[in-house]
Each structure stands twice: as C-alpha cells, then as structure tokens.
N, CA and C atoms as a LAMMPS dump frame, in Angstrom:
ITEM: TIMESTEP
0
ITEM: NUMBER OF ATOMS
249
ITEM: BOX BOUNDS ff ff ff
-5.0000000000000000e+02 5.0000000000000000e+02
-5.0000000000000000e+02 5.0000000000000000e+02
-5.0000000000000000e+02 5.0000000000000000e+02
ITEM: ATOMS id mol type element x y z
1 1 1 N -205.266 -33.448 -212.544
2 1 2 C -205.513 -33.444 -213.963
3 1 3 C -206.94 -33.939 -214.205
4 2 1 N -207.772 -33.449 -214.783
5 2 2 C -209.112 -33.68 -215.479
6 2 3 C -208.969 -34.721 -215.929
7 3 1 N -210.619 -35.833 -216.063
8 3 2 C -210.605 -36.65 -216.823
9 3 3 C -210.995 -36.448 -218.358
10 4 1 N -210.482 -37.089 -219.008
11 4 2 C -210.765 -37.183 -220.476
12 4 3 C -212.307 -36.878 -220.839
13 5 1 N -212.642 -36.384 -221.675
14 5 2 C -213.747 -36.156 -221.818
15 5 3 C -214.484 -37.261 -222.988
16 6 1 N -215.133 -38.525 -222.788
17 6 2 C -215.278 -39.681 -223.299
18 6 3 C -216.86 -39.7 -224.224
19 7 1 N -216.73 -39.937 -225.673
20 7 2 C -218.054 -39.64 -226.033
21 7 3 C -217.876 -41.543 -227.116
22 8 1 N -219.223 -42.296 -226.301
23 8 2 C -219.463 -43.212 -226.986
24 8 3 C -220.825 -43.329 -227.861
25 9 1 N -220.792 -44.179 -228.893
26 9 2 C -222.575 -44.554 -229.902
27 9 3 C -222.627 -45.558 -229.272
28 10 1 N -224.295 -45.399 -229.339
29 10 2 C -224.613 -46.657 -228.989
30 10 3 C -226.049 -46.569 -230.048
31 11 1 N -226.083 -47.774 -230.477
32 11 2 C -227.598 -47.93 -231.517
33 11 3 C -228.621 -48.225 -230.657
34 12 1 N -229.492 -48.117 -231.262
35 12 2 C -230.802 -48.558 -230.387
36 12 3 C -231.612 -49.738 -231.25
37 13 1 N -231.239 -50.054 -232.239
38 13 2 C -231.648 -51.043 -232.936
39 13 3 C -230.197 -52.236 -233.775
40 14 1 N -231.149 -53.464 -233.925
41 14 2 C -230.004 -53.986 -234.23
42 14 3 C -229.273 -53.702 -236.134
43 15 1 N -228.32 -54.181 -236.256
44 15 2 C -227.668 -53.401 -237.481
45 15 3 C -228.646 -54.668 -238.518
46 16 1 N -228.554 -54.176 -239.756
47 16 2 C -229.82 -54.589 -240.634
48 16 3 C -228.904 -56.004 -241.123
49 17 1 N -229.453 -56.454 -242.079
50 17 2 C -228.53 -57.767 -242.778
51 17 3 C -227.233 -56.948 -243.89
52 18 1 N -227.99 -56.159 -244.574
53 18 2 C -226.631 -55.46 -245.243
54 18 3 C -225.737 -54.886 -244.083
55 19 1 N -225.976 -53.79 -243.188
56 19 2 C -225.059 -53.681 -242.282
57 19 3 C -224.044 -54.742 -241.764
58 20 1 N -224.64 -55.765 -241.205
59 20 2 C -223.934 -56.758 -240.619
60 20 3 C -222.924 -57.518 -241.261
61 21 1 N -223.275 -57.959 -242.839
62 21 2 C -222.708 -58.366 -244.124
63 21 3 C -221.58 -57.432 -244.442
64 22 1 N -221.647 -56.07 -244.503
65 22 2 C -220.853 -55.321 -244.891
66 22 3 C -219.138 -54.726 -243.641
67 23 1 N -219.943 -55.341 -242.549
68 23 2 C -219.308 -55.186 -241.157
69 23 3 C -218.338 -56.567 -241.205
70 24 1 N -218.731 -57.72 -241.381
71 24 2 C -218.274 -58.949 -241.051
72 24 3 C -216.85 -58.73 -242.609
73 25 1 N -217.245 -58.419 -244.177
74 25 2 C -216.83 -58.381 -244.823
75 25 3 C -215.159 -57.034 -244.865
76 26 1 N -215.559 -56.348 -244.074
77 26 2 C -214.886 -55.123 -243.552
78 26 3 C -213.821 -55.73 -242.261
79 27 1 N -214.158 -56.639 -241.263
80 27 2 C -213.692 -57.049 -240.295
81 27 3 C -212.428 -57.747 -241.048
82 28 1 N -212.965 -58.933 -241.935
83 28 2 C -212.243 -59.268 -242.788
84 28 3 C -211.107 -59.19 -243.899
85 29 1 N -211.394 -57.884 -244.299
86 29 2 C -210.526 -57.355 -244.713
87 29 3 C -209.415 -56.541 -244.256
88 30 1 N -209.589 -55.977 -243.542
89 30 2 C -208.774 -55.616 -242.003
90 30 3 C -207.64 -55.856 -241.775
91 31 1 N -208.094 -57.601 -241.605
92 31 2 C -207.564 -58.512 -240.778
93 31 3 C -205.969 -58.93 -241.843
94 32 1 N -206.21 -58.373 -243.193
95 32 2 C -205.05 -59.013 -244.203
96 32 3 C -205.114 -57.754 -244.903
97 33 1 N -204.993 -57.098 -245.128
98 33 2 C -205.002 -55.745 -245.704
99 33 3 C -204.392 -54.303 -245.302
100 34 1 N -203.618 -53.746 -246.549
101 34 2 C -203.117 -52.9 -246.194
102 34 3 C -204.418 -51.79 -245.296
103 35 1 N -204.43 -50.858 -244.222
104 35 2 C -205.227 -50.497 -243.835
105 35 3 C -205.266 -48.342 -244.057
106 36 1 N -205.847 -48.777 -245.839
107 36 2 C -205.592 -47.568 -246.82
108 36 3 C -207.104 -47.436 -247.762
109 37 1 N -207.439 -46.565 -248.066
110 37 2 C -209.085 -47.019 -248.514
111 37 3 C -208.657 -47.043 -249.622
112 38 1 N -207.53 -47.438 -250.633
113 38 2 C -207.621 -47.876 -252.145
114 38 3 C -207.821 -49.763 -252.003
115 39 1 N -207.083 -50.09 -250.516
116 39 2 C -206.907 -51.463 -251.14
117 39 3 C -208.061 -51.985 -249.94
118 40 1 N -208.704 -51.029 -249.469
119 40 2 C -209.522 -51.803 -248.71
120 40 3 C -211.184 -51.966 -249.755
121 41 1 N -211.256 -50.632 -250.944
122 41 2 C -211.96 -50.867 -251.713
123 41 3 C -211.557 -52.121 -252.647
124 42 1 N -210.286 -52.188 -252.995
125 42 2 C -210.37 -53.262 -254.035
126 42 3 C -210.61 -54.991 -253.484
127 43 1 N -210.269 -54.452 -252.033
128 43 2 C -210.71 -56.394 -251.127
129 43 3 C -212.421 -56.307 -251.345
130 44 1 N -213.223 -55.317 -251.15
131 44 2 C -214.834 -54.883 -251.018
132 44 3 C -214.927 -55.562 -252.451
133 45 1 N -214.532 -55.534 -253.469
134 45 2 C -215.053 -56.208 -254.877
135 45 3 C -214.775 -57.47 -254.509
136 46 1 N -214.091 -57.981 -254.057
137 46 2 C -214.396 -59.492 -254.393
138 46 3 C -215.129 -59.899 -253.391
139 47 1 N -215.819 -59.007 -252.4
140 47 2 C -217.064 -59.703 -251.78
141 47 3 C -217.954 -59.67 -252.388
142 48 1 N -219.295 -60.673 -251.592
143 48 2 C -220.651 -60.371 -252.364
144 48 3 C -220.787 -59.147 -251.384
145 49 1 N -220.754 -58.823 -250.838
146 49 2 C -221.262 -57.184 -250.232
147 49 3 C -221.145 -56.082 -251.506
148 50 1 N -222.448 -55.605 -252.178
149 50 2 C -222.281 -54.626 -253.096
150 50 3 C -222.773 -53.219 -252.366
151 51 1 N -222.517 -52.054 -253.163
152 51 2 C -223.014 -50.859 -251.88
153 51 3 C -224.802 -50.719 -252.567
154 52 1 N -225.072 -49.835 -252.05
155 52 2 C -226.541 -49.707 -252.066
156 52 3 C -227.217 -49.387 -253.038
157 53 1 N -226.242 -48.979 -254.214
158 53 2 C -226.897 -48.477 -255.598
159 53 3 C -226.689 -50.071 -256.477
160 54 1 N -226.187 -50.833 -255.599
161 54 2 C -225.519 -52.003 -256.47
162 54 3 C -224.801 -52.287 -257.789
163 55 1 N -224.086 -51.266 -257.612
164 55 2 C -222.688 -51.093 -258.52
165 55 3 C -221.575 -52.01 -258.191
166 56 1 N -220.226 -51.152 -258.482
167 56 2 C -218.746 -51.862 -257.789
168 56 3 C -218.513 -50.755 -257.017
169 57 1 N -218.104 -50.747 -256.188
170 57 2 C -217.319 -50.433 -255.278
171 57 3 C -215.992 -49.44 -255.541
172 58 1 N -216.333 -48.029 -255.1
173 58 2 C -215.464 -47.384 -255.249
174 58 3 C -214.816 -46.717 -254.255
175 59 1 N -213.299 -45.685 -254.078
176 59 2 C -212.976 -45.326 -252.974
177 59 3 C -214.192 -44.11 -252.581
178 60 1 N -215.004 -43.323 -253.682
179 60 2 C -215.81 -42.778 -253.479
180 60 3 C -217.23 -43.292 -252.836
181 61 1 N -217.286 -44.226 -253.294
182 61 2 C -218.376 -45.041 -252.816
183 61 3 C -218.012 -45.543 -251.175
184 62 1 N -217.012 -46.178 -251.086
185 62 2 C -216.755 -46.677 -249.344
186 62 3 C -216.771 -45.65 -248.826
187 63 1 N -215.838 -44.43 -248.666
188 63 2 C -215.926 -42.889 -247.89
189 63 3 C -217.557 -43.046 -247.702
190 64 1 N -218.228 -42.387 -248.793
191 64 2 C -219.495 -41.662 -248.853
192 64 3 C -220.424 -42.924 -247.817
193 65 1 N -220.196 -44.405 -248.195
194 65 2 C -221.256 -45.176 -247.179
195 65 3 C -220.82 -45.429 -245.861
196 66 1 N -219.392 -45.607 -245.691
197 66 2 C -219.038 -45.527 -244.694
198 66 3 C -219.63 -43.803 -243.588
199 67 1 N -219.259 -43.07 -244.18
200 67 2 C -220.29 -41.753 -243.431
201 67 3 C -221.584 -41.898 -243.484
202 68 1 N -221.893 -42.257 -244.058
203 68 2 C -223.883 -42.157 -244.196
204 68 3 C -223.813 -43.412 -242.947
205 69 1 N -223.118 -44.281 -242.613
206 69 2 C -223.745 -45.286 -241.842
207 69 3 C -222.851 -44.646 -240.336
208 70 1 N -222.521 -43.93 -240.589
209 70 2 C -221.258 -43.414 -239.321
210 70 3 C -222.033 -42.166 -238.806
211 71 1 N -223.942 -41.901 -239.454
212 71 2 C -223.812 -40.335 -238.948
213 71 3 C -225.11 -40.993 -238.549
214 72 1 N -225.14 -42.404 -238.469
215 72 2 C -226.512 -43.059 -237.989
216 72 3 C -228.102 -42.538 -238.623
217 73 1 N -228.939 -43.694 -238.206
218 73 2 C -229.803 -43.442 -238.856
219 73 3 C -230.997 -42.309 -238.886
220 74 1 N -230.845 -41.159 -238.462
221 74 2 C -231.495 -40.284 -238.574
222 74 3 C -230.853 -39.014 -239.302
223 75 1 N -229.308 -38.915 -239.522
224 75 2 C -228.2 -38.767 -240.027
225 75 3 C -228.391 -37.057 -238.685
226 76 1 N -229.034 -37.158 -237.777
227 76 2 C -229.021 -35.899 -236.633
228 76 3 C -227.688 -36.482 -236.105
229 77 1 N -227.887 -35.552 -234.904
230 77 2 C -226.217 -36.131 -234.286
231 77 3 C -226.749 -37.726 -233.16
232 78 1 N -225.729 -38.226 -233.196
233 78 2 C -225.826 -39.376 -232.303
234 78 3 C -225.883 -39.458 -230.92
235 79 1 N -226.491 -40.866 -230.784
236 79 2 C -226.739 -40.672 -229.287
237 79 3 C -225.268 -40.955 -228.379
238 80 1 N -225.303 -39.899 -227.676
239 80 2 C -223.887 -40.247 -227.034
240 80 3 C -224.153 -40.138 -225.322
241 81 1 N -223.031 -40.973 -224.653
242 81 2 C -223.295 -40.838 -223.532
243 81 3 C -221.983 -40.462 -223.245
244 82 1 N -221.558 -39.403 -221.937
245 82 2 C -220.068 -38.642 -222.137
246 82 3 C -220.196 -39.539 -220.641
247 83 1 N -218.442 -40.162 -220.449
248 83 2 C -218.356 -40.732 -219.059
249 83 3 C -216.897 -39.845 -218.727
C-alpha cells in the first residue's frame, strides 16, 4: 500500500502581533466552546482581538480572515513540503 501523500505550511516569517493575538485568543476559545463558527464568533467579541477593518466581529468576517490568513501572505499557493 502507498504512502499517504502528506502536504505541510510552513511560514518563513514570524506571525505579526495581530496574528499571534488573534491565534492565542482563538486557542482560547476552542478550549470552552462549542466548535461552530456562530459561537466561536460570538467568544471573538468579547476579546480585545478586533478584525482588521476594526469593527465587531462577524461569522462573515472570521470565514473571510480566517482564509486571507490561511492562503498566506502572498495569497499564491503555499509553501509546502510533500513527505
């Protein structure tokens, strides 16, 4: 049987202060939360983590930043290494 065909990211820089803020705040919520993007947006409001237009926080808003930060920063395809 073949091995799996394995595709990992890896960044080449470190994640910014909003990244990291928004990661730690996300970890967090996780951790006690239903794991559904209505109630994972409504835990995101009562952080200080706001999204980038600095609004509130919507399920439209988490999708859409969650992809923009998921297609990395050149938004080309990512660097992957297949093992």
């Amino acid at each position: 049987m073949p091995e799996p065909d394995y595709v990992y990211r890896s960044r080449l820089d470190s994640p910014s202060p909003y990244e990291q803020a928004l990661a730690d705040a996300l970890f967090q919520i996780l951790g006690r939360v239903p794991h559904e993007l209505p109630a994972i947006t409504e835990a995101l409001r009562a952080t200080a983590v706001k999204p980038p237009d600095g609004g509130a926080w919507t399920v439209e808003t988490v999708r859409a930043e969650l992809a923009r930060l998921g297609a990395g920063p050149s938004a080309g395809a990512p660097h992957a290494v297949r093992y």
